[in-house]
ZADO-1210 file (C-alpha; in nm, 4 decimals, padded with zeros to 6 digits):
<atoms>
<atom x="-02.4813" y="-02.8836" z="07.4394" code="UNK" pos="1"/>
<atom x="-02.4888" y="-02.7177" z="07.0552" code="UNK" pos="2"/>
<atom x="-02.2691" y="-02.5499" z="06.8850" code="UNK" pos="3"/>
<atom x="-02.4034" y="-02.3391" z="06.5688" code="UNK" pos="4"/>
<atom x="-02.2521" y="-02.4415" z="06.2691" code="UNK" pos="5"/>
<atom x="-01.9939" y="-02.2041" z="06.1129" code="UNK" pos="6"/>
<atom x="-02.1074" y="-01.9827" z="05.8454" code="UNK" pos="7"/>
<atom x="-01.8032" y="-01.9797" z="05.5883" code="UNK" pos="8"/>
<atom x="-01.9749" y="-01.6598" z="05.3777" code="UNK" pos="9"/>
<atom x="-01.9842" y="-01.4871" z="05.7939" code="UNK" pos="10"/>
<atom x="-01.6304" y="-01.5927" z="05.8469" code="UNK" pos="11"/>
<atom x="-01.4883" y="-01.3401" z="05.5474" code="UNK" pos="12"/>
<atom x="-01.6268" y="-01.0712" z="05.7207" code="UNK" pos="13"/>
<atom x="-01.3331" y="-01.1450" z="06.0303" code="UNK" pos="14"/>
<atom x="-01.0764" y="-01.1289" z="05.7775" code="UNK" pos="15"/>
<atom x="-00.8531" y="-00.8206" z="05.8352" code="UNK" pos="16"/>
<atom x="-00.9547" y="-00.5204" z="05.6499" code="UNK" pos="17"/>
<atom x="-00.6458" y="-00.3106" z="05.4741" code="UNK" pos="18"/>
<atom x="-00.5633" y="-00.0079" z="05.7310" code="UNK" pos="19"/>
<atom x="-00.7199" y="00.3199" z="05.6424" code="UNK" pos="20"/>
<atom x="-00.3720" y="00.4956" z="05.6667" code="UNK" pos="21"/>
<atom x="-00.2846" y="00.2792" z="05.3246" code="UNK" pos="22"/>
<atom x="-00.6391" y="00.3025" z="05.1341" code="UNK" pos="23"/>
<atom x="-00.5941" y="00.6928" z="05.1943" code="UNK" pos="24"/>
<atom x="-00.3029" y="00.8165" z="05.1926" code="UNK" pos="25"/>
<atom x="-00.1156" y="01.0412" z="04.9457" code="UNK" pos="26"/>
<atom x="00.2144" y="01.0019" z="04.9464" code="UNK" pos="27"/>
<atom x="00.4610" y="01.2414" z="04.7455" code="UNK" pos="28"/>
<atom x="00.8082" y="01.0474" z="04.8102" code="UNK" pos="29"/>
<atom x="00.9512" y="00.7678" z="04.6583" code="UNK" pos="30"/>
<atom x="01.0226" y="00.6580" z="05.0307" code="UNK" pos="31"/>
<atom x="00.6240" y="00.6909" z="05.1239" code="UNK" pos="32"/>
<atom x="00.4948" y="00.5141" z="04.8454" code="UNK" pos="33"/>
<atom x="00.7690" y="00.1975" z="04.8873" code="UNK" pos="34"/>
<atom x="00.6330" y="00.1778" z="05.2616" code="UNK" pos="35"/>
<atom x="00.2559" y="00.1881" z="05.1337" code="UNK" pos="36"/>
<atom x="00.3351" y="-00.0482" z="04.8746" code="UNK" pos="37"/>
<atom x="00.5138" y="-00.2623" z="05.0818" code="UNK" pos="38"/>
<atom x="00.1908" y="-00.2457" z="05.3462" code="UNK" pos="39"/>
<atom x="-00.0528" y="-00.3449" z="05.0933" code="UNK" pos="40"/>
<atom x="00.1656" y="-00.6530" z="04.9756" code="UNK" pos="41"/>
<atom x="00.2100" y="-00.7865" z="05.3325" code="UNK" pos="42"/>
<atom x="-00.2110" y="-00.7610" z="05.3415" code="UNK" pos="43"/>
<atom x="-00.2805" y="-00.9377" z="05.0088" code="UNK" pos="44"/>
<atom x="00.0006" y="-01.2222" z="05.1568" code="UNK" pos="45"/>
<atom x="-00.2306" y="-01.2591" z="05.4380" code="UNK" pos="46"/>
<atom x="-00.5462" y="-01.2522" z="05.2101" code="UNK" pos="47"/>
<atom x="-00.3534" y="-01.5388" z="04.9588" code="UNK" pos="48"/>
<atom x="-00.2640" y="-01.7745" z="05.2508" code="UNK" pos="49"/>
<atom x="-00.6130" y="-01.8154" z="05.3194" code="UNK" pos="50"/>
<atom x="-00.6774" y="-02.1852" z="05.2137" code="UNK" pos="51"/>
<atom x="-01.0590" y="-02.0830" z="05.1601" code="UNK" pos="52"/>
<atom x="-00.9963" y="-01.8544" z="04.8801" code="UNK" pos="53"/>
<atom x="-01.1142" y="-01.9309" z="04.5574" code="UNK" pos="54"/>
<atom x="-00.6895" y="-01.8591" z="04.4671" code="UNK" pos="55"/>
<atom x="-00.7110" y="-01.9346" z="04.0908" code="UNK" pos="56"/>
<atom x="-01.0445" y="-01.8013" z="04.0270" code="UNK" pos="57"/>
<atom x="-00.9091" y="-01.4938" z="04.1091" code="UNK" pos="58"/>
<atom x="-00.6124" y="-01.5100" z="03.9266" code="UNK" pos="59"/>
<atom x="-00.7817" y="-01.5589" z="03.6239" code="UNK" pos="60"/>
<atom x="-01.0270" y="-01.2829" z="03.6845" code="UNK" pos="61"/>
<atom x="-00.7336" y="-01.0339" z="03.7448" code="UNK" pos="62"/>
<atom x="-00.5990" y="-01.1894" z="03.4227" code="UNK" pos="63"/>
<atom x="-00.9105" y="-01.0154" z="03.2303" code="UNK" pos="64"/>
<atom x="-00.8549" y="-00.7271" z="03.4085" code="UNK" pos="65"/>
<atom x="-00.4498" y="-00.6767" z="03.2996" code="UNK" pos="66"/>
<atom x="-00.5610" y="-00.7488" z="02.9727" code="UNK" pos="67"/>
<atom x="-00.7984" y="-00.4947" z="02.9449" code="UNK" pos="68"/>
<atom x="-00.5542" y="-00.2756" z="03.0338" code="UNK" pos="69"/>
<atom x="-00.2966" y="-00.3608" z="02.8315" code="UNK" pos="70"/>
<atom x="-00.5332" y="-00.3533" z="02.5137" code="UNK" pos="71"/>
<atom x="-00.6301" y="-00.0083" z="02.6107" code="UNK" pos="72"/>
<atom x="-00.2731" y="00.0848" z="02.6159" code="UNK" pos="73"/>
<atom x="-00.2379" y="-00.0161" z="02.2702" code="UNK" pos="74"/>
<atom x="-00.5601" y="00.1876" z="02.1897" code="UNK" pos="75"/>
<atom x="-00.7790" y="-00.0686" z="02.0990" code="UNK" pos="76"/>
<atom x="-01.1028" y="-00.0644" z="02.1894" code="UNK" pos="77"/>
<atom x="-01.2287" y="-00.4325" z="02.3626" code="UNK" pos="78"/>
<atom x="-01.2691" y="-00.4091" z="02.7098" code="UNK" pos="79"/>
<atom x="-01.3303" y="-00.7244" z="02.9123" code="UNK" pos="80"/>
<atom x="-01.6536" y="-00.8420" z="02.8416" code="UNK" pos="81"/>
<atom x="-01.5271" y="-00.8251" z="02.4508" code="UNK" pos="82"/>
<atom x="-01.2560" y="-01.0212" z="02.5727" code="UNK" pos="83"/>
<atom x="-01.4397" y="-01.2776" z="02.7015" code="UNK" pos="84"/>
<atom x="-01.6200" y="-01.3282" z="02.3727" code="UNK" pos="85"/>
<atom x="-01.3004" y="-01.3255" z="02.2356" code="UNK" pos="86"/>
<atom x="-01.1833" y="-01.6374" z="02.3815" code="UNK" pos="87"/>
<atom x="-01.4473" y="-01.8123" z="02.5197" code="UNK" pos="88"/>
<atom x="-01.6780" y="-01.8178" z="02.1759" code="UNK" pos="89"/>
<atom x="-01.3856" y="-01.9548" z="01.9674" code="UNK" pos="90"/>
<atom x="-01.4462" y="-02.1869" z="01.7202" code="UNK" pos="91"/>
<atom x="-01.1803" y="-02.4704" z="01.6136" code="UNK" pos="92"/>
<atom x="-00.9812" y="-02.3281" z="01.4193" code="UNK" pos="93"/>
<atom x="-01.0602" y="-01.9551" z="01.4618" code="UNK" pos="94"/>
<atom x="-00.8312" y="-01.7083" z="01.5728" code="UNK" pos="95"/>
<atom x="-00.8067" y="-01.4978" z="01.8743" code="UNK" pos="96"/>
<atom x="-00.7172" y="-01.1993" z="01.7362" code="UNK" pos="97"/>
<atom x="-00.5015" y="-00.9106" z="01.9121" code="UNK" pos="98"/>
<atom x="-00.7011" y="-00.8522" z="02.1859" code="UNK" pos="99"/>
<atom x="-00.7804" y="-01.2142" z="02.2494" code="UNK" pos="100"/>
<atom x="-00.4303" y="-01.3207" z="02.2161" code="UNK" pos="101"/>
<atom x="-00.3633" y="-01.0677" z="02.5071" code="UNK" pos="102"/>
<atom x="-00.5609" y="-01.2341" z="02.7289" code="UNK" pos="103"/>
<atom x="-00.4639" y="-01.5614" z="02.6875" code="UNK" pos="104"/>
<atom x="-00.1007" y="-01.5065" z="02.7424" code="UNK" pos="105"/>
<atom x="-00.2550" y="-01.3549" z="03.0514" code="UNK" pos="106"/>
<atom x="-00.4427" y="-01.6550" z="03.1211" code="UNK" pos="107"/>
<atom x="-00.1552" y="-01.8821" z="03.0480" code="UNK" pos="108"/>
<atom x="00.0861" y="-01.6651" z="03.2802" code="UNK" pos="109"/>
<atom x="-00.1510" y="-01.6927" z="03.6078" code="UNK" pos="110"/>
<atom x="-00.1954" y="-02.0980" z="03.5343" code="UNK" pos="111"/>
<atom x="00.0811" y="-02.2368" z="03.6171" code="UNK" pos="112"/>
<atom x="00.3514" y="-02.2003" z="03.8549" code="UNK" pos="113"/>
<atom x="00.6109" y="-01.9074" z="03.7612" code="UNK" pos="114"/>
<atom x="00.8933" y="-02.0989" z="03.5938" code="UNK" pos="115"/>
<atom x="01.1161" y="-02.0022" z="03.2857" code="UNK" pos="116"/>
<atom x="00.9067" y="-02.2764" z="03.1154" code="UNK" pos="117"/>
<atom x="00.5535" y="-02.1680" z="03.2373" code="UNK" pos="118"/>
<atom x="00.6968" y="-01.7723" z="03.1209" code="UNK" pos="119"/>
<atom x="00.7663" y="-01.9386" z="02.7853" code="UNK" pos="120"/>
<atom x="00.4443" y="-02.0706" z="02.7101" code="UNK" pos="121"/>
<atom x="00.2998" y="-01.7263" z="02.7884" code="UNK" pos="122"/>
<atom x="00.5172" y="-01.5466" z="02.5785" code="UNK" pos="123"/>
<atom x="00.5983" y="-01.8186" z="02.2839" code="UNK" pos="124"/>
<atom x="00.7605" y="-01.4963" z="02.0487" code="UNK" pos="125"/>
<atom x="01.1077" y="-01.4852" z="02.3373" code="UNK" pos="126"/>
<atom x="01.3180" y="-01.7725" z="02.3937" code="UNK" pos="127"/>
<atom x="01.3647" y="-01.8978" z="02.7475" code="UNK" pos="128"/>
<atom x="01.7270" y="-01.7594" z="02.7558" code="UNK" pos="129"/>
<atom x="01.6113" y="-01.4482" z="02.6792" code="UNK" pos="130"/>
<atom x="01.3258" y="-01.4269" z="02.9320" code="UNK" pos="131"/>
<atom x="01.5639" y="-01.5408" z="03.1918" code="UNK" pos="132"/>
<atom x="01.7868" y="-01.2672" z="03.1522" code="UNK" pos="133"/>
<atom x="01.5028" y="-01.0178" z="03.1766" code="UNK" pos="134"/>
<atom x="01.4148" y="-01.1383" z="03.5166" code="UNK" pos="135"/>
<atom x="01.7700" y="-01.1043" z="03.6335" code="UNK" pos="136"/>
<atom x="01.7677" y="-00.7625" z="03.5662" code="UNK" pos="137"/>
<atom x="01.5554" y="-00.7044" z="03.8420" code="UNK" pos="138"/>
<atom x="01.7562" y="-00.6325" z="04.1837" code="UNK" pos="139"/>
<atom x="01.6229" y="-00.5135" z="04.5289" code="UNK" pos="140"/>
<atom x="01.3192" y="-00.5149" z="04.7061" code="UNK" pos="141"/>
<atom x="01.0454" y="-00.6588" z="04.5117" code="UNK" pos="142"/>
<atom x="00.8419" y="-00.3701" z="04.3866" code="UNK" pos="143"/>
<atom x="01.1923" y="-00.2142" z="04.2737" code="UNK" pos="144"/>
<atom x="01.2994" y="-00.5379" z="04.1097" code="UNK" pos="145"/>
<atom x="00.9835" y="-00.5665" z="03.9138" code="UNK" pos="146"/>
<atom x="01.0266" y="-00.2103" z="03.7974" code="UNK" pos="147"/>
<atom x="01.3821" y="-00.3015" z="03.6754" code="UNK" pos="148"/>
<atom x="01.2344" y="-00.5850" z="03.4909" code="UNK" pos="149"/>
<atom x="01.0065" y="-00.3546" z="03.3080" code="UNK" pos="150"/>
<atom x="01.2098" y="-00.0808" z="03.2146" code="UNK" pos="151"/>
<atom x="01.4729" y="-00.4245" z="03.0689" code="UNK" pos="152"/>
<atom x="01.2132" y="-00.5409" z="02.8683" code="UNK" pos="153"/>
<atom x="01.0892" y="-00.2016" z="02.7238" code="UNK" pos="154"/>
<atom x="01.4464" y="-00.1026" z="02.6676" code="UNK" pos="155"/>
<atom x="01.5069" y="-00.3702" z="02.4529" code="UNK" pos="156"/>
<atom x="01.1632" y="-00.4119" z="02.2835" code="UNK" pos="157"/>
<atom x="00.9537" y="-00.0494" z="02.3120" code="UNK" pos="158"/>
<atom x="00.6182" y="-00.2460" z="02.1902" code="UNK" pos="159"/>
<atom x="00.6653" y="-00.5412" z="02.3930" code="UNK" pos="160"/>
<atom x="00.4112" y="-00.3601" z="02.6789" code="UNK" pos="161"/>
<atom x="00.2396" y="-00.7306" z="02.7712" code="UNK" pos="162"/>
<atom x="00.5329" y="-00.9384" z="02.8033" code="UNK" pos="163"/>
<atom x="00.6791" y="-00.6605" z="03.0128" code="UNK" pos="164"/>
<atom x="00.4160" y="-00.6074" z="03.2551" code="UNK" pos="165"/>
<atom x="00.4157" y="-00.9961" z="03.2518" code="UNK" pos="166"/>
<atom x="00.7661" y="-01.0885" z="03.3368" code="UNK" pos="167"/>
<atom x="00.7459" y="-00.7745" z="03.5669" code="UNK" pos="168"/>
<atom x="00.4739" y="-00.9318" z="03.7691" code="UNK" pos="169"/>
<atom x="00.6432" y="-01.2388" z="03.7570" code="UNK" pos="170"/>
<atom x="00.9891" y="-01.0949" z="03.9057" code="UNK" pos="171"/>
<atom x="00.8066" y="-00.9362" z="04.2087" code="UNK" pos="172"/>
<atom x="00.6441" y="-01.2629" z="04.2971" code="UNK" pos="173"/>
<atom x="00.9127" y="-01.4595" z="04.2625" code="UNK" pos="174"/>
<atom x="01.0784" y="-01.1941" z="04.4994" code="UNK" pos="175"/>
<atom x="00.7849" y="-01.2163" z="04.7288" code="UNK" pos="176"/>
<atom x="00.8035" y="-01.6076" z="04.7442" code="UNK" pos="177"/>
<atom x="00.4768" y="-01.6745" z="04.6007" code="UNK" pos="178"/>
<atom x="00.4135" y="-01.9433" z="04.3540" code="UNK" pos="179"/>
<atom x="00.1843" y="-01.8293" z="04.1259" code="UNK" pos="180"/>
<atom x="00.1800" y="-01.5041" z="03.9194" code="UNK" pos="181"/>
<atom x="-00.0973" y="-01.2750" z="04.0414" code="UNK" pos="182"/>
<atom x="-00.1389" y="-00.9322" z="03.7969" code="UNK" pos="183"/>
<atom x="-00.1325" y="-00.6674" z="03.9587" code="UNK" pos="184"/>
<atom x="00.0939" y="-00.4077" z="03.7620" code="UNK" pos="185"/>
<atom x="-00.1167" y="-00.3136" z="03.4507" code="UNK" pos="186"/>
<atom x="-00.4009" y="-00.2674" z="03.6183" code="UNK" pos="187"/>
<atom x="-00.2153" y="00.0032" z="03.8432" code="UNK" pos="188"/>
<atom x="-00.0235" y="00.1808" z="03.5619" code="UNK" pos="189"/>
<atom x="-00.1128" y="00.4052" z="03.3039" code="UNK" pos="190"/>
<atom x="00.0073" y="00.4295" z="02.8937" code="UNK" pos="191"/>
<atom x="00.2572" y="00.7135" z="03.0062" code="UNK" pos="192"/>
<atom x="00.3807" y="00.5166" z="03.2861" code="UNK" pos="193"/>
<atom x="00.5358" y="00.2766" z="03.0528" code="UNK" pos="194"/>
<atom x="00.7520" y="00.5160" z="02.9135" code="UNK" pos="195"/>
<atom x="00.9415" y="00.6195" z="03.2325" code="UNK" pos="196"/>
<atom x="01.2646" y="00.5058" z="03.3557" code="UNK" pos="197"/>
<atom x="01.4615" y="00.5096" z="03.6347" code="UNK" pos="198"/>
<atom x="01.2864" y="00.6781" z="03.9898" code="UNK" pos="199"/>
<atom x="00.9973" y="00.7670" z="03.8019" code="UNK" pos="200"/>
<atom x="00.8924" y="00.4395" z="03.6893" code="UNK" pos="201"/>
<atom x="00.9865" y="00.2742" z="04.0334" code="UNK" pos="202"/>
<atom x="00.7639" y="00.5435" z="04.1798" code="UNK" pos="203"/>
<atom x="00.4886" y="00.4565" z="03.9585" code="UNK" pos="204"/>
<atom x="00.5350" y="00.1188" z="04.0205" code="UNK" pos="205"/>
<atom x="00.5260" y="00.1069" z="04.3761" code="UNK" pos="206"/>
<atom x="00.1746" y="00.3303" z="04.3562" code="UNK" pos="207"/>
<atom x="00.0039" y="00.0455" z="04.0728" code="UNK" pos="208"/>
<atom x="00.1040" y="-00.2413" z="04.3283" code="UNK" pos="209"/>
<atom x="-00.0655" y="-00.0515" z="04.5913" code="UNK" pos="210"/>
<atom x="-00.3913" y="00.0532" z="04.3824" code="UNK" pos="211"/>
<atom x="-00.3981" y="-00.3311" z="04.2643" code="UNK" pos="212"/>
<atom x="-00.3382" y="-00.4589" z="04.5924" code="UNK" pos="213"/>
<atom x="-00.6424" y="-00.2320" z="04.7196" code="UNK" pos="214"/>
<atom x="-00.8651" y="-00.3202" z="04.4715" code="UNK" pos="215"/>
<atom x="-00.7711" y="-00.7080" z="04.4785" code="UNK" pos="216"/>
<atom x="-00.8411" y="-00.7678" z="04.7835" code="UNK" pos="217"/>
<atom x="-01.1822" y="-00.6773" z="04.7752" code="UNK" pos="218"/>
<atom x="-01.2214" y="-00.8837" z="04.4839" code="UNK" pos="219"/>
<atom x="-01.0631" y="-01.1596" z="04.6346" code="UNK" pos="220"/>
<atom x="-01.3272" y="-01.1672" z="04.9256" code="UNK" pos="221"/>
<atom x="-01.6227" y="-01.0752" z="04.7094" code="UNK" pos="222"/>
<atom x="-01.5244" y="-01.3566" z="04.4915" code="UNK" pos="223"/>
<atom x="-01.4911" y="-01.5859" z="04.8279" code="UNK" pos="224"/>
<atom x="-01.8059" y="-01.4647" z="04.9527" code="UNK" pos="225"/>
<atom x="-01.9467" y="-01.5951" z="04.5786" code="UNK" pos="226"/>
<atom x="-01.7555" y="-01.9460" z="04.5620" code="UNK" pos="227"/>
<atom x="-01.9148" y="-01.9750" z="04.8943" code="UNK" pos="228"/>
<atom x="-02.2892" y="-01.9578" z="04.8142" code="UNK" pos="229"/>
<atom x="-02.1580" y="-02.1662" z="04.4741" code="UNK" pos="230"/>
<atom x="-02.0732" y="-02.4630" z="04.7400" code="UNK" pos="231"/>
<atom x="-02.3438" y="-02.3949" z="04.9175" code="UNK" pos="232"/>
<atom x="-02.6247" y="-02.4661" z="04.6003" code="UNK" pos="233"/>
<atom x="-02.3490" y="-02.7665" z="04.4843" code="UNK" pos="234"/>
<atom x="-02.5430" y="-03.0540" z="04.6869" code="UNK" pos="235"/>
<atom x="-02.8729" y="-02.9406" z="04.5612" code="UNK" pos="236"/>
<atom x="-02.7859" y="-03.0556" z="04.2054" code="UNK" pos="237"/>
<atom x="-02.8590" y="-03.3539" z="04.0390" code="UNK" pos="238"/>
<atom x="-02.7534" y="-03.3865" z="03.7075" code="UNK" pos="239"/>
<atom x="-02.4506" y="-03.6428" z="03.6577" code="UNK" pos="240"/>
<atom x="-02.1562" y="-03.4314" z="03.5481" code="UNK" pos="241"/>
<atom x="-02.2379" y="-03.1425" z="03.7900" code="UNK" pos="242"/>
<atom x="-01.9592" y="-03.1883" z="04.0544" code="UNK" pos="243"/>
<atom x="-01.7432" y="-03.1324" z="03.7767" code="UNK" pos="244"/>
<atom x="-01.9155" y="-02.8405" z="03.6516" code="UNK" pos="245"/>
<atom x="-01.8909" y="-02.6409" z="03.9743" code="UNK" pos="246"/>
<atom x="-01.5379" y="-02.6747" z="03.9881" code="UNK" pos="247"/>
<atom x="-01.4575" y="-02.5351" z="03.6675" code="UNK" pos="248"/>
<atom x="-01.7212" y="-02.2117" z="03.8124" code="UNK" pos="249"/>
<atom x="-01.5068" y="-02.2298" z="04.0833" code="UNK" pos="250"/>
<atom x="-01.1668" y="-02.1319" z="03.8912" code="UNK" pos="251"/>
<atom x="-01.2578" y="-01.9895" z="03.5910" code="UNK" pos="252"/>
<atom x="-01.3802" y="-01.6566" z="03.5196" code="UNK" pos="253"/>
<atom x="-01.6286" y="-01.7697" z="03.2796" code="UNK" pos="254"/>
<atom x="-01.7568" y="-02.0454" z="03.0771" code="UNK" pos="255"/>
<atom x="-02.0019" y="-02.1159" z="02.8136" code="UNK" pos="256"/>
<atom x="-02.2144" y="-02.4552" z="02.8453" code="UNK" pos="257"/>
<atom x="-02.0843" y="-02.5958" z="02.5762" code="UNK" pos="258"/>
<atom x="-01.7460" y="-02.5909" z="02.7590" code="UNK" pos="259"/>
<atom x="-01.8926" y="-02.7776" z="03.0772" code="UNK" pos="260"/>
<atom x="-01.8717" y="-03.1706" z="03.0800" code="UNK" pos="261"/>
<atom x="-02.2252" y="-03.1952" z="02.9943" code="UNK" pos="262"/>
<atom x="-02.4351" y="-03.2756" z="02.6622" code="UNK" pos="263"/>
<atom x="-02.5837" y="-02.9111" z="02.5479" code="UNK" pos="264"/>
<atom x="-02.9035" y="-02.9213" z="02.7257" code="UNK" pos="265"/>
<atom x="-02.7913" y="-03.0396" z="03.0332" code="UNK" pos="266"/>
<atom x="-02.5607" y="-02.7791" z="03.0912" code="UNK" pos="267"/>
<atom x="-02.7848" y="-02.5129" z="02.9552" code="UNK" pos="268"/>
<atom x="-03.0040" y="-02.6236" z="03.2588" code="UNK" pos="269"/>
<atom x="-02.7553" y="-02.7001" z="03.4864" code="UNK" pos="270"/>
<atom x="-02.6842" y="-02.2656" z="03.4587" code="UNK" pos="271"/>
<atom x="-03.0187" y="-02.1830" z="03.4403" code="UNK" pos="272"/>
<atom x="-03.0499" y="-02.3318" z="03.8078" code="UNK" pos="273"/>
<atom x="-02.7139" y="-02.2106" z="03.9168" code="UNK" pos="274"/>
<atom x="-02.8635" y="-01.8545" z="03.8616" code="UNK" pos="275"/>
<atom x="-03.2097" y="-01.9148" z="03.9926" code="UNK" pos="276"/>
<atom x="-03.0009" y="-02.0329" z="04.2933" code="UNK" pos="277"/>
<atom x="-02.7976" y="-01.7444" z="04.2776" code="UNK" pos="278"/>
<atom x="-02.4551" y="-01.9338" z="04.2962" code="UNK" pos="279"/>
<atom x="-02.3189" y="-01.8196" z="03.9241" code="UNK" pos="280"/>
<atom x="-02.4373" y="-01.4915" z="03.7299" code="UNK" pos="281"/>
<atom x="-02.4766" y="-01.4846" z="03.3230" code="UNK" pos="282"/>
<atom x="-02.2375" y="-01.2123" z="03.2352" code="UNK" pos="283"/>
<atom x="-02.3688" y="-01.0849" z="02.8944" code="UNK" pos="284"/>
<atom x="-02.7490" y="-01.0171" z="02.9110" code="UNK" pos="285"/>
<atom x="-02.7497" y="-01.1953" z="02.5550" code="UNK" pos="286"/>
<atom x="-03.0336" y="-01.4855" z="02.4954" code="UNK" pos="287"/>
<atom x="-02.8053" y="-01.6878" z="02.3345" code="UNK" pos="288"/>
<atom x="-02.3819" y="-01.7098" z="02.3241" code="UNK" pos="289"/>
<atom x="-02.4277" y="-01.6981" z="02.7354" code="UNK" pos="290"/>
<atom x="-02.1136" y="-01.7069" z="02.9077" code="UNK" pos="291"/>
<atom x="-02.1819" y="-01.7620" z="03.3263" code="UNK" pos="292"/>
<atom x="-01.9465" y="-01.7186" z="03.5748" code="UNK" pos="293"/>
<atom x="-01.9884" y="-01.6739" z="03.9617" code="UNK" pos="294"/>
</atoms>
């Protein structure tokens, strides 16, 4: 007797899908939009336990996407695939610039474990002491502690809209027992949001988590259907180096060849076939500064 094999990029389509009543509803109570919000987190816990998710890949692509919207707050006007350039194209020595040093304290927040320390390295202008008792502001269920956070931080320092949206992401998972930060306030809120306190901000809080949650889950599956076709094409390359290649595809949002561990041509190549396979994408439609990502 045979069995088929499994298909892993089939198996994604049996994961749960986020009920209707949450995607759709409108709710007008503080008390409606807690339960929604607290609906969609208890989906994206089920979505993040999944041991075949590409879990840091799409931490660092929600990364991009909170510091887009955090530079748009501050009315500049570099949207992500600016971003990218920003920090991906850097020479030694350059700088990032505003925007680019946006996104990496993003990047460094969703890297490591949330810890005082990891916080720290994110946010290198507050002291650990300081950050510390920002997050013990927070009291309550999680989406209300996280809104605590924020209005703390913004209390204290009005401009400080990244590191607050930061540590405030960083207080609901921490309340939520997960172990890595995952962004999923800024993408939710709006400039105006940011300036509310008190029931209004919670509400508007507890409407971003669910709008992020909504929205990150179907990234999280696209990106799992993409990692999948990405493992797929890994065995059909040959060039020494390549293993090692894939797995930076697989948790990074981009990368230029230069950054692979390959001499230049190889890894020019070595993306060339990745998209004639159609396991990565080149993200720029430029003929030369390429960045590729799955």
């Amino acid at each position: 007797m045979t069995f088929a094999r499994p298909d892993p990029i089939r198996d994604f389509d049996t994961l749960p899908r986020m009920p209707a009543w949450v995607t759709s509803a409108r709710p007008e109570t503080l008390e409606d939009v807690a339960f929604l919000s607290g609906a969609a987190l208890n989906h994206l816990h089920l979505v993040l336990s999944r041991v075949d998710h590409p879990h840091a890949l799409l931490r660092d692509r929600l990364a991009l996407r909170a510091a887009a919207a955090c530079v748009a707050f501050s009315g500049r006007p570099e949207r992500e695939a600016e971003l990218r350039d920003a920090i991906h194209l850097l020479r030694p020595g350059d700088l990032p610039g505003p925007a680019g040093e946006t996104y990496l304290a993003w990047r460094r927040a969703v890297d490591r474990p949330v810890s005082i320390k990891a916080l720290g390295r994110a946010l290198p202008a507050f002291d650990p002491d300081r950050i510390a008792s920002w997050l013990d502001a927070g009291q309550g269920s999680p989406v209300t502690r996280a809104a605590m956070v924020l209005e703390a931080v913004l209390t204290e320092a009005p401009r400080s809209d990244v590191p607050a949206l930061i540590l405030a992401d960083a207080a609901l998972v921490q309340a939520l027992s997960w172990e890595h930060l995952v962004p999923l306030l800024a993408t939710g809120l709006n400039r105006a949001d940011l300036r509310k306190q008190g029931d209004d901000l919670r509400f508007a809080c507890h409407r971003a988590v669910t709008t992020s949650v909504i929205e990150g889950t179907r990234l999280a599956e696209d990106l799992a259907r993409r990692t999948a076709r990405l493992k797929a094409a890994a065995p059909k390359l040959r060039a020494k180096g390549a293993s090692n290649a894939v797995g930076m595809f697989l948790t990074r949002d981009a990368a230029a060849p230069s950054a692979l561990p390959l001499p230049d041509r190889a890894a020019r190549r070595l993306c060339d076939r990745l998209v004639d396979l159609g396991a990565v994408r080149e993200l720029t439609g430029r003929d030369t500064f390429r960045l590729y990502g799955v």
